[in-house]
C-alpha positions in Angstrom: 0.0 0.0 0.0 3.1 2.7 0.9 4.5 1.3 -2.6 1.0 2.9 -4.3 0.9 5.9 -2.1 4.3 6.9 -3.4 4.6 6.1 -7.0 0.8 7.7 -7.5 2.2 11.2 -5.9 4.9 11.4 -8.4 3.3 12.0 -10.9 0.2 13.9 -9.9 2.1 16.2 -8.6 4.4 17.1 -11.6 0.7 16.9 -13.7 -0.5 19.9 -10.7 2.0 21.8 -10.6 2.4 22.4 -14.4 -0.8 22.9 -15.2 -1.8 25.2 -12.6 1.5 27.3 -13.6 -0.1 27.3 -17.8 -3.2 28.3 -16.8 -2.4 30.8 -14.3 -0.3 32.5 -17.1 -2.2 31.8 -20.1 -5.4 33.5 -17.9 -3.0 36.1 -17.2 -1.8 37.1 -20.4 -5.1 37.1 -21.9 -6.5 39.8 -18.9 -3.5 41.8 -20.3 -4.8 41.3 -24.0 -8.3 42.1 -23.1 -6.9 45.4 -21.9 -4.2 46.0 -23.9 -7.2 45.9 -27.2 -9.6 47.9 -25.4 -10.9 50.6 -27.8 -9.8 53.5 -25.3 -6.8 52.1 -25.5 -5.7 50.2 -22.5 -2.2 51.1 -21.5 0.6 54.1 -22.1 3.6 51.8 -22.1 5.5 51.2 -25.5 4.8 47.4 -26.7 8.3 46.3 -26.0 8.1 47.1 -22.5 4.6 46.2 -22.0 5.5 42.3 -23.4 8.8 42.4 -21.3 6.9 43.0 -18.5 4.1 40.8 -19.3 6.2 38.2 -20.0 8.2 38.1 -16.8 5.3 39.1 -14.6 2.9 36.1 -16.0 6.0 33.4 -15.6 6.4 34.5 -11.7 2.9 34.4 -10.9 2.9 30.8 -12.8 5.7 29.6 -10.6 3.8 30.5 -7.2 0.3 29.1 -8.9 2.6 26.0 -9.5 4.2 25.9 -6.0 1.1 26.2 -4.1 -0.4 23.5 -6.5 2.8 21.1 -5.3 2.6 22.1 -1.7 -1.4 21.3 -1.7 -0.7 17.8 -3.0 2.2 17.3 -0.7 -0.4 17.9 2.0 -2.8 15.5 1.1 -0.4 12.4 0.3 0.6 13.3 3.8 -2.4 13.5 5.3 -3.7 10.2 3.7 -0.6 8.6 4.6 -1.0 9.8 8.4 -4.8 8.4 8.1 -3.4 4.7 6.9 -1.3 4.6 9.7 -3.5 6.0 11.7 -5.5 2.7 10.9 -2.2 0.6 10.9 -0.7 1.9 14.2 -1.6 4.9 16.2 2.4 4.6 17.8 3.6 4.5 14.2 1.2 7.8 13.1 2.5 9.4 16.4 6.4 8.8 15.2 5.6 9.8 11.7 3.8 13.2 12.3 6.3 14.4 14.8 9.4 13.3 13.0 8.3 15.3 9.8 7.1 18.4 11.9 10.8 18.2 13.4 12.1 17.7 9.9 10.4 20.8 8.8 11.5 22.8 11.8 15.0 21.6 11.2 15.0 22.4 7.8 13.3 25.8 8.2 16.3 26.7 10.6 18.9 25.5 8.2 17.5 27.6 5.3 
């Protein structure tokens, strides 16, 4: 059962993460064409800037879309995998949860 846990995260997560980041920026960059073609013309910057800054601004906002996507499914394989070992072992669920939250403390401090 861990065996399936694992290997079905992998990928779902990669699937998540990516596709929130495309459609984050693809819903993006069309607000800006919306108002960009407005017929009082939306916007005073020159078009180089404007799709430099498009451009750059849509990719960042992607990346956190896609990183709260990963963190999300991160959650729920773990809280799934506390629930089966909740069923398992309640000792075992005890051990797990506290050594990750130490983990994540540790690691928190490190960074």
């Amino acid at each position: 059962m861990e065996r399936a846990l694992s290997w079905s995260w992998l990928p779902s997560k990669g699937r998540a993460s990516a596709r929130a980041e495309q459609h984050t920026e693809h819903r993006l960059r069309m607000r800006l064409t919306a108002q960009v073609l407005r017929p009082d013309g939306g916007v005073t910057l020159s078009p180089g800037d404007l799709l430099s800054r498009a451009s750059a601004d849509t990719n960042r906002v992607g990346a956190f879309a896609g990183t709260v996507a990963s963190t999300v499914a991160a959650t729920v394989v773990l809280l799934g995998s506390v629930l089966l070992l909740l069923h398992i072992s309640v000792g075992l669920a005890a051990i797990v949860v506290l050594g990750t939250a130490c983990l994540l403390i540790a690691q928190n401090r490190l960074s």
